[in-house]
C-alpha positions in Angstrom: -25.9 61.0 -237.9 -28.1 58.2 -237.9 -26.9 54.6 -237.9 -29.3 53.1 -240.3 -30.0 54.2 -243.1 -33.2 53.9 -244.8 -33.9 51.2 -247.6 -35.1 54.5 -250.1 -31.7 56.2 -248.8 -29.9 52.6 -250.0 -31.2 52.7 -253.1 -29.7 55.9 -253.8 -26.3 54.5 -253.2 -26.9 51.6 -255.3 -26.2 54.2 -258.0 -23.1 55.5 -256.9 -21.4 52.2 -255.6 -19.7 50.0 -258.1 -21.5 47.0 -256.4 -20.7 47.7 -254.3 -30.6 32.5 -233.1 -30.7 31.6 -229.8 -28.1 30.8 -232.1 -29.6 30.5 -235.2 -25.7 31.6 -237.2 -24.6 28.0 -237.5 -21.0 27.3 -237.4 -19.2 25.6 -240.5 -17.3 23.2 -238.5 -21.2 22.2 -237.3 -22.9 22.1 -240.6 -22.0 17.9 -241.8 -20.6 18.7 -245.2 -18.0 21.2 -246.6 -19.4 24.0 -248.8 -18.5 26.5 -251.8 -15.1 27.8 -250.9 -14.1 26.3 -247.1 -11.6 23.3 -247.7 -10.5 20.6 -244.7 -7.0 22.0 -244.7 -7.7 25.5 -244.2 -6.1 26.8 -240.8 -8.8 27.9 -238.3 -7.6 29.6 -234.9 -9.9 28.3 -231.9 -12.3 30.4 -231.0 -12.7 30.8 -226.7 -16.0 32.1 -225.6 -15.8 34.4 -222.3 -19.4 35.5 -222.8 -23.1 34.8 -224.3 -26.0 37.2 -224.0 -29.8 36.8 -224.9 -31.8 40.2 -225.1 -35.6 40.0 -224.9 -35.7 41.2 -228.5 -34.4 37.8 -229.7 -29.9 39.6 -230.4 -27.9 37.2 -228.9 -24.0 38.6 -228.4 -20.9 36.2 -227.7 -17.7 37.7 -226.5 -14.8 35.9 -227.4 -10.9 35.4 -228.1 -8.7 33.6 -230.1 -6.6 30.9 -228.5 -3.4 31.3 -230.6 -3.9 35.0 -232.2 -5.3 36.7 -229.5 -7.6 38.2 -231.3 -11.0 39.3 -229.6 -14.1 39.1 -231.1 -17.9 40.6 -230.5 -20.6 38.3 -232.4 -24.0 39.8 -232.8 -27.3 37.9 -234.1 -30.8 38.3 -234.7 -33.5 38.2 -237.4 -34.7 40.7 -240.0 -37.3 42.8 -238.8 -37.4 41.7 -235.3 -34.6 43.6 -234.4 -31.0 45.1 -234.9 -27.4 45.1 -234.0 -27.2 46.6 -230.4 -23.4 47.3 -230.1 -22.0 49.5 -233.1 -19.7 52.2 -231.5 -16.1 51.2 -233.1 -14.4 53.6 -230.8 -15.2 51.0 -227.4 -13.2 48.5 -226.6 -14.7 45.2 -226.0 -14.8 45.9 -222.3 -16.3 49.0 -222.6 -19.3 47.3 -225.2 -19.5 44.7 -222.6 -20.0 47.6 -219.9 -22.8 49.5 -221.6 -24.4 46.3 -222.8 -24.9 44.2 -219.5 -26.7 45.5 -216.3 -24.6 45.3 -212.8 -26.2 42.0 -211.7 -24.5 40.3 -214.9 -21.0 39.3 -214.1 -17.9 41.0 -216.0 -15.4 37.9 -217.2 -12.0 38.0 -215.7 -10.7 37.8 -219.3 -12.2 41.0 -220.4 -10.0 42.7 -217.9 -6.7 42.2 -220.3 -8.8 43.1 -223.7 -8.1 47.1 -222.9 -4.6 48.4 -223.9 -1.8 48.7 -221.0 -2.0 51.9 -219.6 -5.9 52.4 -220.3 -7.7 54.3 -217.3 -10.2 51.7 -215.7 -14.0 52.3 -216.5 -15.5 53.4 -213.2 -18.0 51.2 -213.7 -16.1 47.8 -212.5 -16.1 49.1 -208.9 -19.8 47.8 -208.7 -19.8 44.8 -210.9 -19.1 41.2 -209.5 -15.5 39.8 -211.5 -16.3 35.6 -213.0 -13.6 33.9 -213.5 -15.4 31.3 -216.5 -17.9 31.7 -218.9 -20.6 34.0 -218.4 -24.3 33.5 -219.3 -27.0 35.4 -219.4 -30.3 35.5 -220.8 -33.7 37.6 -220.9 -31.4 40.7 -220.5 -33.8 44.1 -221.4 -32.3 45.5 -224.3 -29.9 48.0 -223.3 -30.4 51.9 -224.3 -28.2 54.7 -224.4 -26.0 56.4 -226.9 -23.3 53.5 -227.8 -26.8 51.2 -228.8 -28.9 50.6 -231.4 -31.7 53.7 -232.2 -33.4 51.4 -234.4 -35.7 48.0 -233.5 -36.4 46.5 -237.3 -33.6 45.6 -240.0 -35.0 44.9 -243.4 -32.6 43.4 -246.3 -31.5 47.3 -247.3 -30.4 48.4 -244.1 -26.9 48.7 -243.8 -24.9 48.1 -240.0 -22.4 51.0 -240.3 -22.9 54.9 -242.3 -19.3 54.9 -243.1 -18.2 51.9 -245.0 -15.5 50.1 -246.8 -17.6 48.0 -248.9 -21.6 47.8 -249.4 -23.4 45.6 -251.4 -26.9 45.2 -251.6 -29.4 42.8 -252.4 -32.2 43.2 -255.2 -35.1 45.6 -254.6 -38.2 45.1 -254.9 -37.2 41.1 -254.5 -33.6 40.4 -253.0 -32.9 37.5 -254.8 -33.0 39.6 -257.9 -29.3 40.4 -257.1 -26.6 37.7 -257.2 -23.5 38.6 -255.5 -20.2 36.4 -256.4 -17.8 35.2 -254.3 -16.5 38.0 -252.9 -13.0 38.8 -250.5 -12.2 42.1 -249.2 -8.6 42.9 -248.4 -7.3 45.2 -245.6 -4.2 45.5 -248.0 -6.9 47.5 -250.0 -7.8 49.9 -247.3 -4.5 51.1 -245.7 -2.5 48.0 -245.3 -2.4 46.4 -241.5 -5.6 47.0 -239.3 -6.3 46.5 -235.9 -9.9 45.7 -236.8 -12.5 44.1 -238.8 -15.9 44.8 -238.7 -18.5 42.5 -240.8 -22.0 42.6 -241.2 -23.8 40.1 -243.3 -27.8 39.7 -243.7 -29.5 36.8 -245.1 -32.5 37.5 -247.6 -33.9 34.4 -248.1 -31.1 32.1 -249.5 -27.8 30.5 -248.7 -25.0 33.5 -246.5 -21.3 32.1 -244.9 -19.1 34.5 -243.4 -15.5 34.0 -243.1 -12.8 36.5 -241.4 -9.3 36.1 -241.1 -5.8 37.0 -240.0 -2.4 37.1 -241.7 0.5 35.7 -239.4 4.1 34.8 -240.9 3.2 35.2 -244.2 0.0 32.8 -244.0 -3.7 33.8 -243.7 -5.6 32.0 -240.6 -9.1 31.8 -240.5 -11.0 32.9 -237.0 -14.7 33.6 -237.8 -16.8 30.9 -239.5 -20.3 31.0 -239.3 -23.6 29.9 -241.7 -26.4 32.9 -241.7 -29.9 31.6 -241.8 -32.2 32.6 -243.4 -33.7 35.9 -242.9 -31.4 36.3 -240.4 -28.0 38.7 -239.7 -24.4 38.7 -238.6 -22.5 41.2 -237.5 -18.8 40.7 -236.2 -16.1 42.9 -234.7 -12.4 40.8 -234.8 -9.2 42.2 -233.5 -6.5 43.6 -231.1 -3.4 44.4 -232.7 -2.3 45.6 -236.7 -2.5 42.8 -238.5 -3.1 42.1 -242.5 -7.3 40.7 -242.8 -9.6 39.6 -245.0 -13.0 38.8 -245.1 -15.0 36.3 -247.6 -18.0 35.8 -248.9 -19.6 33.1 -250.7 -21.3 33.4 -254.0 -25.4 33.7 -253.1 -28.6 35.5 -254.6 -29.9 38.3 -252.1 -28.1 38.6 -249.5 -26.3 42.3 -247.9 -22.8 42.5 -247.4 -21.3 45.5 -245.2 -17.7 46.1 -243.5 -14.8 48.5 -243.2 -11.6 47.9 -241.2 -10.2 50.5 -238.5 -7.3 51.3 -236.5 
């Protein structure tokens, strides 16, 4: 099945649901002032980066984990109708994304190696690719192609990142900001209870977008992803390792798309 689904194909599920760079996502902690929703005192896990990517189509990935939870994490970006999410396989680890996504010349971090399961088979491919033991960068990478990337080079605002879905909503049509969407939070208590997994993808049609994802640990939720869309731009995030209880939240806003499920 095709990954994206057409904006006409969108529209049709409008009627069924019930409402359903560089680094151009800005991170909260960066932005000067608080906003709707995000208070001083809310508990954020430190986010360790092990790896940024530029592609020549302007999607820039960071790798990363969590310094208390654990929790890895695959951050995509890039801008509405330049290009599209390049990673969306669930079913690969984060090594294995990393794998498909960078060429041999580009180093594989050291940290990546413990991301797999005990017990998983090693992907053949690490017998020809050079082991870093800190932060990788690259940039100017080709845009990868093969069956775990992207088919698709242009999002619009009624694309959606995934075909199967926990929750979809949509901006306006003809004009996005013909929709408003509330404050919004979406429970993995509402989809099966613990998850290994969360996947969010958030698109910014022209007005304000923060996405927030989080972890439950001793009875408290912990925030992990924090990030400012700009405009006409997109998000999509994988978080995760182990069953644990998530969330993710969205901030009241006119047009933009919201998109995620939880797996695992």
């Amino acid at each position: 099945m095709a990954r994206v689904l057409s904006g006409r194909a969108l529209l049709a599920v409008l009627v069924v649901l019930p409402t359903l760079t560089a680094w151009t996502a800005t991170p909260a902690s960066a932005a000067g002032q608080s906003s709707p929703g995000v208070y001083d005192d809310e508990p954020v896990d430190r986010d360790i980066e092990v790896a940024r990517l530029g592609y020549q189509n302007g999607v820039r990935v960071v790798f990363s984990r969590d310094e208390v939870s654990g929790d890895w994490g695959l951050r995509q970006d890039g801008e509405m109708g330049r290009n599209a999410p390049l990673a969306y396989d669930e079913k690969q680890s984060m090594l294995q994304a990393y794998l498909t996504l960078t060429p041999r010349t580009v180093p594989v971090p050291r940290a990546l190696l413990s991301e797999p399961p005990a017990g998983t088979p090693t992907p053949p491919e690490l017998a020809y690719r050079t082991i870093a033991a800190t932060l990788v960068v690259a940039d100017n990478l080709a845009v990868p192609t093969s069956s775990a990337m992207s088919a698709t080079a242009v999002m619009s605002c009624w694309d959606l990142y995934w075909n199967s879905y926990n929750w979809a909503e949509l901006p306006g049509y003809p004009n996005p900001s013909s929709v408003w969407h509330p404050t919004k939070t979406y429970y993995s208590s509402d989809f099966g209870g613990m998850k290994m997994y969360s996947y969010s993808y958030l698109a910014n049609c022209g007005g304000y977008a923060r996405h927030r994802i989080y972890y439950k640990s001793a009875g408290d939720y912990y925030k992990h992803h924090d990030y400012e869309v700009a405009s006409f731009h997109w998000q999509a995030v994988k978080k995760g390792s182990v069953h644990r209880y998530r969330k993710v939240l969205y901030d009241g806003t006119w047009g933009d798309t919201r998109n995620g499920k939880y797996t695992g």
